[in-house]
C-alpha positions in Angstrom: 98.4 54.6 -75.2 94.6 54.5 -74.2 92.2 52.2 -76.6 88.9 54.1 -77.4 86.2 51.8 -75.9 82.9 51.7 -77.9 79.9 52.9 -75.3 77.2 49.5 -75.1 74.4 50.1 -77.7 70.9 49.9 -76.4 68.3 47.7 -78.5 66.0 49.9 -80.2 62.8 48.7 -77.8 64.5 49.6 -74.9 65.1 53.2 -75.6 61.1 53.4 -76.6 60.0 51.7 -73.2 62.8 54.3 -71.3 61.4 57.6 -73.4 57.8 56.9 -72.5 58.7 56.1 -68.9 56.9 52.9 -68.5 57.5 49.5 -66.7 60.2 47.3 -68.3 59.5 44.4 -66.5 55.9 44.4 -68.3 56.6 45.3 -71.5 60.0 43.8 -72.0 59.1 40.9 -70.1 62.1 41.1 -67.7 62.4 38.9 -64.9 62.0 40.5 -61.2 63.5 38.6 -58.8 62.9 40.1 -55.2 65.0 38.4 -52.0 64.1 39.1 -48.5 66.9 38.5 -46.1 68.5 35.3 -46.5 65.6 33.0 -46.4 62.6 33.9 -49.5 62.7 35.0 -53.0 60.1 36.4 -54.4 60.5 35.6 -59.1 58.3 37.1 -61.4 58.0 36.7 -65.2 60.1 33.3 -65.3 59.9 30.9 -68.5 60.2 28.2 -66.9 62.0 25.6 -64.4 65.3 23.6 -65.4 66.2 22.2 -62.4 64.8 22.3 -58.6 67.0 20.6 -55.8 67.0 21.4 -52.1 70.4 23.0 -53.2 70.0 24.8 -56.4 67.0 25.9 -58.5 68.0 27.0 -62.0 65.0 29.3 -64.0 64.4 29.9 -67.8 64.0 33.9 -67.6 63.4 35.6 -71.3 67.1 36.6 -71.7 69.1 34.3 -69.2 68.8 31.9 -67.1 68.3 32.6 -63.0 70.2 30.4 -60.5 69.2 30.2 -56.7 71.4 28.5 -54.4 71.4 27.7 -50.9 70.7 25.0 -48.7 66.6 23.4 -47.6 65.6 25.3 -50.8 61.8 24.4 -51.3 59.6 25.8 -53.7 56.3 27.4 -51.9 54.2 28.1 -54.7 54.0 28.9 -58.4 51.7 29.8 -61.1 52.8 30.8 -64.7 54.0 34.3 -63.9 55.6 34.0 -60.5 56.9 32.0 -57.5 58.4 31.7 -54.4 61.6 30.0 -52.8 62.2 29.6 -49.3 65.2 28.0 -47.2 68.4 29.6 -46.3 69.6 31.3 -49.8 72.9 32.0 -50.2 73.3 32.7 -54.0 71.7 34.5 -56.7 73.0 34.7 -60.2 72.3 35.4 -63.7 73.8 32.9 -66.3 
């Protein structure tokens, strides 16, 4: 016997931003995280930081948190809206 499974409802916002065809990342203030190869990432729209060792940086996004691991991690730059890692990355997850 096959269970009926309920289809995930979208928040109300989100189906505004998608009819009019603009940025979410803007407007919903989503995170962007951007890797290049193995060694930089590249995060806009972060919150904040949690936790920066040269083995794991852990980021306050607006709906989760972003975790980099790797190994050398070192933080280049930042300013309030963006940043970026370098070292030799080998994770990237959403919590």
């Amino acid at each position: 016997m096959r269970k009926k499974v309920k289809p995930l409802s979208i928040p109300k916002h989100e189906k505004i931003v998608e009819s009019l065809k603009l940025p979410k990342d803007s407007l919903l203030g989503a995170s962007i995280v951007t890797v290049t190869g193995n060694s930089e990432a590249f995060i806009e729209n972060y919150k904040g930081m949690i936790e920066y060792t040269d083995e794991n940086i852990l980021l306050q996004g607006k709906t989760c948190r972003i975790a980099i691991k790797g190994q050398r991690l070192m933080i280049d730059y930042y300013t309030n809206e963006d940043m970026k890692i370098t070292g030799r990355i080998t994770d990237v997850s959403y919590l």
